[in-house]
C-alpha positions in Angstrom: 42.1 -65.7 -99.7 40.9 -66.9 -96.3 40.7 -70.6 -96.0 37.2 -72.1 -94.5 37.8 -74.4 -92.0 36.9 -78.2 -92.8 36.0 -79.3 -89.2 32.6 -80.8 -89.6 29.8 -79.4 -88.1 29.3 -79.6 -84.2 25.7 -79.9 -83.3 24.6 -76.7 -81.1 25.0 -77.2 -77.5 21.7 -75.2 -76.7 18.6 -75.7 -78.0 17.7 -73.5 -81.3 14.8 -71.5 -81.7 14.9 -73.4 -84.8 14.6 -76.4 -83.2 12.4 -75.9 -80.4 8.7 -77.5 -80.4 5.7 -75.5 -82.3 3.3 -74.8 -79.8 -0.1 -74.2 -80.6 -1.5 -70.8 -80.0 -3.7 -70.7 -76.6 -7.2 -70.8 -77.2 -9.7 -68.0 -75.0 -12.2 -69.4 -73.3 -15.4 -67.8 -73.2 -18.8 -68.2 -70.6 -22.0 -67.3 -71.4 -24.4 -67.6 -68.2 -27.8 -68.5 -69.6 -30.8 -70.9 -69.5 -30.2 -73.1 -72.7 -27.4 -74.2 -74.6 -29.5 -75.0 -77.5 -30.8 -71.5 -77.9 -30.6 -68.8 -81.2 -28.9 -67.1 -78.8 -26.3 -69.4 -77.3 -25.6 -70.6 -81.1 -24.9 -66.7 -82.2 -22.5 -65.7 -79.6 -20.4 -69.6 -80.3 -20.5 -68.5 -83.7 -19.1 -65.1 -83.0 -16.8 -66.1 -80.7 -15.4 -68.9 -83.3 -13.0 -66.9 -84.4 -11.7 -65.7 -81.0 -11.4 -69.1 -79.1 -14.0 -71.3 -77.5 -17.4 -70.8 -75.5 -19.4 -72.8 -73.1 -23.1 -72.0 -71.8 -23.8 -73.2 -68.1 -26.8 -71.9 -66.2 -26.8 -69.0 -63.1 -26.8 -71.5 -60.4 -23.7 -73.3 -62.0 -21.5 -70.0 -62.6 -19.9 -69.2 -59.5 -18.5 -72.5 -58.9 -17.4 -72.7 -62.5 -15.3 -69.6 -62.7 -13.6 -69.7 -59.5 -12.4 -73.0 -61.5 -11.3 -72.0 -65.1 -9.5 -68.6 -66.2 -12.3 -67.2 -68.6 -11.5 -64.1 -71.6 -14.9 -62.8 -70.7 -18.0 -62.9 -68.8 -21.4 -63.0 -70.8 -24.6 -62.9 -68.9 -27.6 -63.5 -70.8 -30.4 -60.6 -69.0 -33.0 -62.6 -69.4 -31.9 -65.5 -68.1 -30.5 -64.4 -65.2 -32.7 -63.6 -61.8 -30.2 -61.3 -60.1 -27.7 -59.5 -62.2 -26.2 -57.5 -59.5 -25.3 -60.0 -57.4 -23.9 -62.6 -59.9 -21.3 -59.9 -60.8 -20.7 -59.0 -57.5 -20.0 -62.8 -56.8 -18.1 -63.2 -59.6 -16.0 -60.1 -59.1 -15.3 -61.8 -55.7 -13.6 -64.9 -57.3 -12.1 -63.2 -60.6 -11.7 -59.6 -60.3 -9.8 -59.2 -63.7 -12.6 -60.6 -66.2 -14.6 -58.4 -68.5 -18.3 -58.9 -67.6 -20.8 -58.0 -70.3 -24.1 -58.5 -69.8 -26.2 -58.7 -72.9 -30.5 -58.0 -72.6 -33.1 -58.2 -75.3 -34.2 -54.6 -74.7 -31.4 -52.8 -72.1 -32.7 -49.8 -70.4 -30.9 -47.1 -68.5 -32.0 -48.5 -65.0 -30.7 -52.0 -65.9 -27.3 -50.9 -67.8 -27.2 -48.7 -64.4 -27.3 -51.4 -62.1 -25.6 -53.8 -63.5 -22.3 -51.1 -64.5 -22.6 -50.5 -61.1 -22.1 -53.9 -59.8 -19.2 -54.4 -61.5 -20.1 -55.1 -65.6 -17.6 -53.9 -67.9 -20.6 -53.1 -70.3 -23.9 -53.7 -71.3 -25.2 -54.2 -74.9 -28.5 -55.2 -76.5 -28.9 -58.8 -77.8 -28.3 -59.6 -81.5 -29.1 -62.4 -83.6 -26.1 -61.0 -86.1 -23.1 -62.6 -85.6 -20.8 -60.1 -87.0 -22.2 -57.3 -85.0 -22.1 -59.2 -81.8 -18.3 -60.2 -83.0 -17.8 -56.7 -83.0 -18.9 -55.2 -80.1 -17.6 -58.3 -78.2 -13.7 -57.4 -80.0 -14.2 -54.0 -78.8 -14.8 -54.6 -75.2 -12.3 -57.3 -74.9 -9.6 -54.9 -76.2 -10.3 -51.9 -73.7 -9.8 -54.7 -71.1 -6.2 -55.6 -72.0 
């Protein structure tokens, strides 16, 4: 029979996956470009975006110097609140060429959803008070950007 050896136990000289710090998993960061924080709006994409990391509403004239700033998951613009769409996303596409841009209106048509798609929007899709669809649709476009 083989003997064991009875050398105590030497500490490892490199660090141990075991051993190395948890880190906590990096939260996305979301925009949505609209008038109002405070709106049923705002409050249904935070809530659909809970589960997917964190969101911040700021208005048009604050966005450009906002995301040349901060490394965003996606781009929401809010149609309505927005004067022109077009040229937002071309300015944003100037600082942050990578970042899904979805533009969200309470009734899209095939003009607007042109235009903007156009410009430089990953997608357009229709305002929705439901949470889980927005979730959803919001899932779906972020995972044809990766």
């Amino acid at each position: 029979m083989e003997r064991l050896s009875t050398l105590p136990c030497q500490p490892p000289s490199e660090s141990c996956w075991l051993s190395a710090p948890a880190h906590k998993p990096m939260r996305n960061k979301f925009l949505l470009v609209g008038n109002q924080a405070d709106s049923s709006w705002s409050a249904t994409v935070r809530e659909a975006l809970g589960m997917l990391g964190t969101s911040e509403t700021i208005t048009e004239s604050a966005a450009i110097g906002r995301i040349s700033r901060a490394n965003y998951k996606m781009i929401i613009l809010d149609a309505g609140a927005v004067a022109d769409l077009a040229a937002l996303i071309v300015a944003i596409r100037e600082t942050s060429s990578a970042v899904p841009i979805v533009v969200a209106s309470a009734s899209p048509t095939w003009q607007t959803a042109r235009e903007v798609l156009m410009s430089g929007a990953d997608d357009c899709i229709r305002k929705t008070l439901d949470p889980v669809k927005l979730n959803k649709a919001l899932r779906e476009i972020l995972s044809r950007s990766r």
